[in-house]
Structure formats: C-alpha cells, structure tokens
VOSE-514794 format. One record per residue: x, y, z of N, C-alpha, C in turn; residue number from 1. Coordinates in Angstrom, 1 decimal, padded with zeros to 4 digits. Atoms other than C-alpha are relative to their C-alpha. Layout:
BEGIN
{{X, Y, Z}, {X, Y, Z}, {X, Y, Z}, NUM}
...
//
This chain:
BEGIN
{{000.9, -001.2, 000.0}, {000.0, 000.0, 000.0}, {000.9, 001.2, 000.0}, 1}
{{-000.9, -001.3, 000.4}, {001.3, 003.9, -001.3}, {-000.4, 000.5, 001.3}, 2}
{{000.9, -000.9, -000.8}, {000.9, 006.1, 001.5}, {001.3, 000.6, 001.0}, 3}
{{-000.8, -000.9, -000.6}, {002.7, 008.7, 003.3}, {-001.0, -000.1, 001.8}, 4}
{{000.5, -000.4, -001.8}, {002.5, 009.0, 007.6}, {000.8, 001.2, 000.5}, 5}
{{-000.3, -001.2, -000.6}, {002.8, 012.1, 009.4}, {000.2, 000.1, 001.4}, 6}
{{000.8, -000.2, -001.5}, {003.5, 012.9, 013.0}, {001.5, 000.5, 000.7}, 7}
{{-000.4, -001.3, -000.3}, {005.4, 014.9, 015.1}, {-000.4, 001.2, 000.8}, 8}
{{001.1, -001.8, -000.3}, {002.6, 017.5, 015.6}, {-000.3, -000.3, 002.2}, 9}
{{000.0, 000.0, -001.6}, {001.8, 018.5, 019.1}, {000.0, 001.4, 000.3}, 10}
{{000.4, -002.0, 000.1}, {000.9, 021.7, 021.0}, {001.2, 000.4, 001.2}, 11}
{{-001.3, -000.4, -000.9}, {004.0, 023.6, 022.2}, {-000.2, 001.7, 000.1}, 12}
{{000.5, -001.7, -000.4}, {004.2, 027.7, 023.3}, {001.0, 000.3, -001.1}, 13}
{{-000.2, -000.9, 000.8}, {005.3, 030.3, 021.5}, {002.0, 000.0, 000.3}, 14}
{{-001.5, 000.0, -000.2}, {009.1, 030.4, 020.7}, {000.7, -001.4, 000.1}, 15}
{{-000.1, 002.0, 000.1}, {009.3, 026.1, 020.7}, {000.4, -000.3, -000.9}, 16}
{{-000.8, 000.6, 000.9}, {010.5, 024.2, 018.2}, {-000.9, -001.5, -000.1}, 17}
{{000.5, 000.9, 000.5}, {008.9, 021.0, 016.7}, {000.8, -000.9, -001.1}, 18}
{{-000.4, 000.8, 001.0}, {009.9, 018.1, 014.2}, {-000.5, -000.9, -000.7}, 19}
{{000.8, 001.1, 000.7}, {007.5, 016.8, 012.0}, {000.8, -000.7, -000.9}, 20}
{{-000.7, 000.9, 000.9}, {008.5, 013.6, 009.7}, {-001.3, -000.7, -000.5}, 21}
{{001.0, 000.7, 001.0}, {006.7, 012.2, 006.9}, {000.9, -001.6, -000.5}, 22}
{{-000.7, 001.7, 000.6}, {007.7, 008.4, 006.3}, {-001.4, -000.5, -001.1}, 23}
{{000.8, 000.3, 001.2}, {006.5, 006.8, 003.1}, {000.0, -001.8, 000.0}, 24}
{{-000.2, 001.4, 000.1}, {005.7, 003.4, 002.6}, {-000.7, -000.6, -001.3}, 25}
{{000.5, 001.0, 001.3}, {005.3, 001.1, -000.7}, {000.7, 001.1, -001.1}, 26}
{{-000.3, -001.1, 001.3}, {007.5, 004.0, -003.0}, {001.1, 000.6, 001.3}, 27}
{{-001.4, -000.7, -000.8}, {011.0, 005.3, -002.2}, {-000.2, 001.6, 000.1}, 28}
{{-000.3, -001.8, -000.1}, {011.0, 009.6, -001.1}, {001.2, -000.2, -001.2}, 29}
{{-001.4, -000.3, 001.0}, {014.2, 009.5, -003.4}, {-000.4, 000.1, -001.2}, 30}
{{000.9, -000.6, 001.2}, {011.9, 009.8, -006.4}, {-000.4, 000.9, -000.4}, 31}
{{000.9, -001.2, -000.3}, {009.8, 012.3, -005.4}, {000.5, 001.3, 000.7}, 32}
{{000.1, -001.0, -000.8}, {009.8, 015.7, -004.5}, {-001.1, 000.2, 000.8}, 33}
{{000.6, 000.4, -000.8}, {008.6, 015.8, -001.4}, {-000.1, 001.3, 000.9}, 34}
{{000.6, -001.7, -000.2}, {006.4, 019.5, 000.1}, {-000.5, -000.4, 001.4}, 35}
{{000.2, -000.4, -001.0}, {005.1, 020.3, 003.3}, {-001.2, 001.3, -000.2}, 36}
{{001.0, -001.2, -000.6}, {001.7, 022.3, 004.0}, {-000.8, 000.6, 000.8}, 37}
{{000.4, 000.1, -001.4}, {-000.3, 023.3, 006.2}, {-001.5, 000.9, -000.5}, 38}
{{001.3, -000.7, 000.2}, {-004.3, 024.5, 006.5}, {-000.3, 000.3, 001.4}, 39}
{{000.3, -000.5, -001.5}, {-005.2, 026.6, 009.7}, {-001.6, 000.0, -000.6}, 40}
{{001.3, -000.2, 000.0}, {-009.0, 026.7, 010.7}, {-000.5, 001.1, -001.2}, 41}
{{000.7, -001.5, 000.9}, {-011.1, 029.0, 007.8}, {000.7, 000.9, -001.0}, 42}
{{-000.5, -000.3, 000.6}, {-008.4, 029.0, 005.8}, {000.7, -001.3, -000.8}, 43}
{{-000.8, 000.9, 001.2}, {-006.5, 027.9, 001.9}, {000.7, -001.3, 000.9}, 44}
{{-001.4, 001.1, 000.0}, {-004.0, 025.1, 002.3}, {001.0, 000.9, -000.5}, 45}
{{-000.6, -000.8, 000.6}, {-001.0, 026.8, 001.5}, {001.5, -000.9, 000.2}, 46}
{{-001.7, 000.8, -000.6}, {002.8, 025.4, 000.9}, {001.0, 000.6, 001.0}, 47}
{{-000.3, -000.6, -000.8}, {005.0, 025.9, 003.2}, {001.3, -000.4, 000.0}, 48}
{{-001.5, 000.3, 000.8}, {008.4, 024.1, 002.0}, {-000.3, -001.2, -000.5}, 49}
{{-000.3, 001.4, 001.1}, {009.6, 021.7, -000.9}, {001.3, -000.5, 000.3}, 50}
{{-001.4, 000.5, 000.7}, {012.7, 019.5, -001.7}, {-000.4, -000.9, -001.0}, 51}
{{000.0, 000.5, 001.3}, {013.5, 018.5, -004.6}, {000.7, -001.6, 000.1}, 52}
{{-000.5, 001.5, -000.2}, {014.3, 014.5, -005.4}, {001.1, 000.4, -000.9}, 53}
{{-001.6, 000.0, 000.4}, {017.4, 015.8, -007.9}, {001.2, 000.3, 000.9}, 54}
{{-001.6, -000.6, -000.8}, {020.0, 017.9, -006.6}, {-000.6, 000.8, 001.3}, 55}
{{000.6, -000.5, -001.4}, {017.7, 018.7, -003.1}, {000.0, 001.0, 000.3}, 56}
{{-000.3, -001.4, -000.4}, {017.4, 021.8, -003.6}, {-001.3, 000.4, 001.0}, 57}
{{001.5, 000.1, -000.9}, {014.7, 023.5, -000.9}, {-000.4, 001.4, -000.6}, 58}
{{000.7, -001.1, 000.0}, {011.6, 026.0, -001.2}, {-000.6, 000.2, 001.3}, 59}
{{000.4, -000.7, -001.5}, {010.5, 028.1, 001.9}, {-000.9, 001.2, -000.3}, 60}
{{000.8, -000.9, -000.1}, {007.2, 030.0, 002.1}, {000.7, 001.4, 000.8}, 61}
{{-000.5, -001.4, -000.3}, {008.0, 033.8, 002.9}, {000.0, -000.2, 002.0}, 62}
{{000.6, -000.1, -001.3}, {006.1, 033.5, 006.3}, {001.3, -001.2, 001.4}, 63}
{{-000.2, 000.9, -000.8}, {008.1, 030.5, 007.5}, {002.0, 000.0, -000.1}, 64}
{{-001.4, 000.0, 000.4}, {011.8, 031.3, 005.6}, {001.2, 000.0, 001.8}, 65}
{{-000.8, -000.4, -001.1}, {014.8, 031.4, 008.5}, {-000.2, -001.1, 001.1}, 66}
{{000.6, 000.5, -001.5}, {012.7, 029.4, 011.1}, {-000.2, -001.5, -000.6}, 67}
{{000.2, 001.3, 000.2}, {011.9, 026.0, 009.3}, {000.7, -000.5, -001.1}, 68}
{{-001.1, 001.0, 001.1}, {014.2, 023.6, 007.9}, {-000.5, -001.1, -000.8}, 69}
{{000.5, 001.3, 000.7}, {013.3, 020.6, 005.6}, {001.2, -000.6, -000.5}, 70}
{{-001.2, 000.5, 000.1}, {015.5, 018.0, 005.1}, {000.0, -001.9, -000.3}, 71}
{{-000.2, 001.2, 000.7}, {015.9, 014.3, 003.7}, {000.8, -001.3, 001.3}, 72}
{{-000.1, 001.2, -001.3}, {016.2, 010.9, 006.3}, {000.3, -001.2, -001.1}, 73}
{{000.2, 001.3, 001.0}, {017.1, 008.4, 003.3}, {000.1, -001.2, 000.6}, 74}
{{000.1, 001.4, -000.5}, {017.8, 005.6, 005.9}, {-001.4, -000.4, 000.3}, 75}
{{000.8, 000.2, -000.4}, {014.5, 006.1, 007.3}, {-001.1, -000.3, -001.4}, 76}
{{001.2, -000.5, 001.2}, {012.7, 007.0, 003.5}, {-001.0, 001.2, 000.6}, 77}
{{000.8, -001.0, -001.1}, {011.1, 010.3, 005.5}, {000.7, 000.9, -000.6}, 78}
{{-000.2, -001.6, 000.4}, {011.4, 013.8, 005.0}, {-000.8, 000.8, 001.3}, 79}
{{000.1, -000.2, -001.4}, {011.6, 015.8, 008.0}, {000.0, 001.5, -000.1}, 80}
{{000.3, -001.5, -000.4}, {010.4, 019.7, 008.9}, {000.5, 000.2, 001.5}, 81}
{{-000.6, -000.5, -001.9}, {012.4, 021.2, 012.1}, {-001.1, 001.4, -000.3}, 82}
{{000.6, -002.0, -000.3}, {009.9, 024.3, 013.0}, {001.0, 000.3, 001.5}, 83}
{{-000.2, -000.5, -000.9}, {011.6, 026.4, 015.2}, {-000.6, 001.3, 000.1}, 84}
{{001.2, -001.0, -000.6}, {010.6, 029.5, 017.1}, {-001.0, 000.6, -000.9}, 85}
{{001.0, -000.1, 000.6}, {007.1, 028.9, 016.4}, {-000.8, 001.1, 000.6}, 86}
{{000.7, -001.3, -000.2}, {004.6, 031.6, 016.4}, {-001.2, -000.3, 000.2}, 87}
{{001.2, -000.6, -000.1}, {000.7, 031.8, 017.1}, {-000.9, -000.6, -001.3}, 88}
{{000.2, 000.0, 001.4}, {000.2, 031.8, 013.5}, {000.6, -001.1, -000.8}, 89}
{{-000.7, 001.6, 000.2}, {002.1, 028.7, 012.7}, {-001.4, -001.2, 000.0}, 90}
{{000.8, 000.9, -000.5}, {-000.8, 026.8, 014.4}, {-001.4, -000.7, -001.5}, 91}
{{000.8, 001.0, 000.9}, {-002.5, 024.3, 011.5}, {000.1, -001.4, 000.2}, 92}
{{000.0, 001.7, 000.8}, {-002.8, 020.6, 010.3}, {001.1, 000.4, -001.1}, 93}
{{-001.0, 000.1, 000.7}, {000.4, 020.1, 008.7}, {000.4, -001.5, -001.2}, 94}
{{-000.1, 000.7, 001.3}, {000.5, 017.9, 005.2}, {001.2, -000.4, -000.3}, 95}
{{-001.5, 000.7, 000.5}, {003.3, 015.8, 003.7}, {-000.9, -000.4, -001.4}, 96}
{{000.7, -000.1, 001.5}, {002.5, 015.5, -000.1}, {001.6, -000.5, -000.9}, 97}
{{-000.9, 000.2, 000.3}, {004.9, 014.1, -002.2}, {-000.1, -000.1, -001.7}, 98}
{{000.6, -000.5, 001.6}, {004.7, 014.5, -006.5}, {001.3, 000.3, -000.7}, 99}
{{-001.4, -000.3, 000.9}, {007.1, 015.2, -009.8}, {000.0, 001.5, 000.6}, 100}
{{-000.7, -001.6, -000.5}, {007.3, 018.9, -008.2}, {-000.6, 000.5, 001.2}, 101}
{{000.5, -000.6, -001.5}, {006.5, 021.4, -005.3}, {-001.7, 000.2, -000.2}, 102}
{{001.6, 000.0, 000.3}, {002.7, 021.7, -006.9}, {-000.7, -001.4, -000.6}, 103}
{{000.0, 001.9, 000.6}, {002.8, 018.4, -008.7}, {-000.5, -001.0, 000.8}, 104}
{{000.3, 001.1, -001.4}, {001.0, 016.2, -005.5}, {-000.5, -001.2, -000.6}, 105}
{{000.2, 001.0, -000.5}, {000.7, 012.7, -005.8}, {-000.7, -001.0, 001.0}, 106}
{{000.6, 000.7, -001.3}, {000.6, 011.5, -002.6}, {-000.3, 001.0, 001.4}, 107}
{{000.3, -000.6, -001.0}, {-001.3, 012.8, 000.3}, {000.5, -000.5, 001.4}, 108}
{{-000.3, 000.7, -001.6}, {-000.2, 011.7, 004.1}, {-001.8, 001.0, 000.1}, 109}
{{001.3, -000.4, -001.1}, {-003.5, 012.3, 006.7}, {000.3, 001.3, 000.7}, 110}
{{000.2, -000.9, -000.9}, {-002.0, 015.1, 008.3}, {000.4, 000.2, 001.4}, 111}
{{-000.6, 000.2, -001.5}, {-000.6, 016.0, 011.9}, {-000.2, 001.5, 000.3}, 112}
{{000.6, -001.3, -000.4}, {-001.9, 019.0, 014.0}, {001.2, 000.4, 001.0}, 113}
{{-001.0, -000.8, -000.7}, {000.3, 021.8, 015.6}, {-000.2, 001.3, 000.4}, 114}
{{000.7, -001.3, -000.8}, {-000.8, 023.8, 017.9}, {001.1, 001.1, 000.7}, 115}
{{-000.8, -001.0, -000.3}, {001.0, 027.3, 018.9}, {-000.4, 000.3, 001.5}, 116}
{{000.9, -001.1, -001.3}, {-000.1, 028.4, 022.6}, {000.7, 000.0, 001.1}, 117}
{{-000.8, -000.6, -000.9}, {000.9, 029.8, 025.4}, {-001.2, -000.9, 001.2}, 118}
//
C-alpha cells in the first residue's frame, strides 16, 4: 500500500520548536519531490516548504523562511520539517505531499496538527 505517515505534531508555546516527519511506505522519497503544507482553521492550504528529489534543492514560504528547515532521512525514506521558534500563527494541520514537483501532488499523508499556545 502507497501512502505517506505524518507525526510529530503536538501543542507547544510560543518560541518552541517541533519536528515533524513524513515516512512513506510502498514508494521510495528519493523519487519524489517531497512539500510540506499546512491549512489553519477557515483557511486555503498553502505550501510551506519543498525539496526537490534531484540535486535537493529547498523551497520556503516567505512567512516560514529562516525558522523551518526541511531535510531528507534516506535511511529512514522520511522527509523531515524542524519548526523552530514557532509563532501563534504557525498553528494548523500540517500535510506531507509528495509528486514530480512542489505543486505536482501525488501522494497525500492524513495530516498532523500543531498547535501554537501559550
């Protein structure tokens, strides 16, 4: 079975750090470029970083640039988001999506929630 797992998520305060990981199973991450997004209550889906499966290069939404890293686990087959000092506004359901590009989606994971609070 194809399918991406998410998790990680969890409610931490303001200024925290988190480490979500997407593991894939039935399909190697080294194929795929493999995104990260996230949908807060009453609002779009919006991306929030890519890597690429060539030469790994990364994309970083404006809002999130400096503070979250994305980064490749090939032992594990995972692809892994460090949030650091999170903010308020951070706080969604965070997506692992995997596809020939950063819009390109294939595979969905279920999702992992991350809550911002004090």
């Amino acid at each position: 079975q194809l399918q991406l797992v998410e998790s990680g998520g969890g409610l931490v305060q303001p200024g925290g750090s988190l480490r979500l990981s997407c593991a894939a199973s039935g399909f190697s991450l080294d194929y795929y470029t493999t995104a990260w997004f996230r949908q807060a209550p009453g609002k779009e889906r919006e991306g929030v970083s890519c890597i690429s499966s060539g030469d790994g290069s990364t994309l970083y939404s404006d809002s999130v640039k400096g503070r979250f890293s994305i980064s490749r686990d090939n032992v594990n087959n995972a692809v892994n988001l460090q949030m650091n000092n999170l903010k308020p506004e951070d706080t969604a359901v965070y997506y692992c999506a995997a596809g020939v590009d950063c819009g390109g989606v294939t595979y969905w994971g279920q999702g992992t929630q991350v809550t911002v609070s004090a």
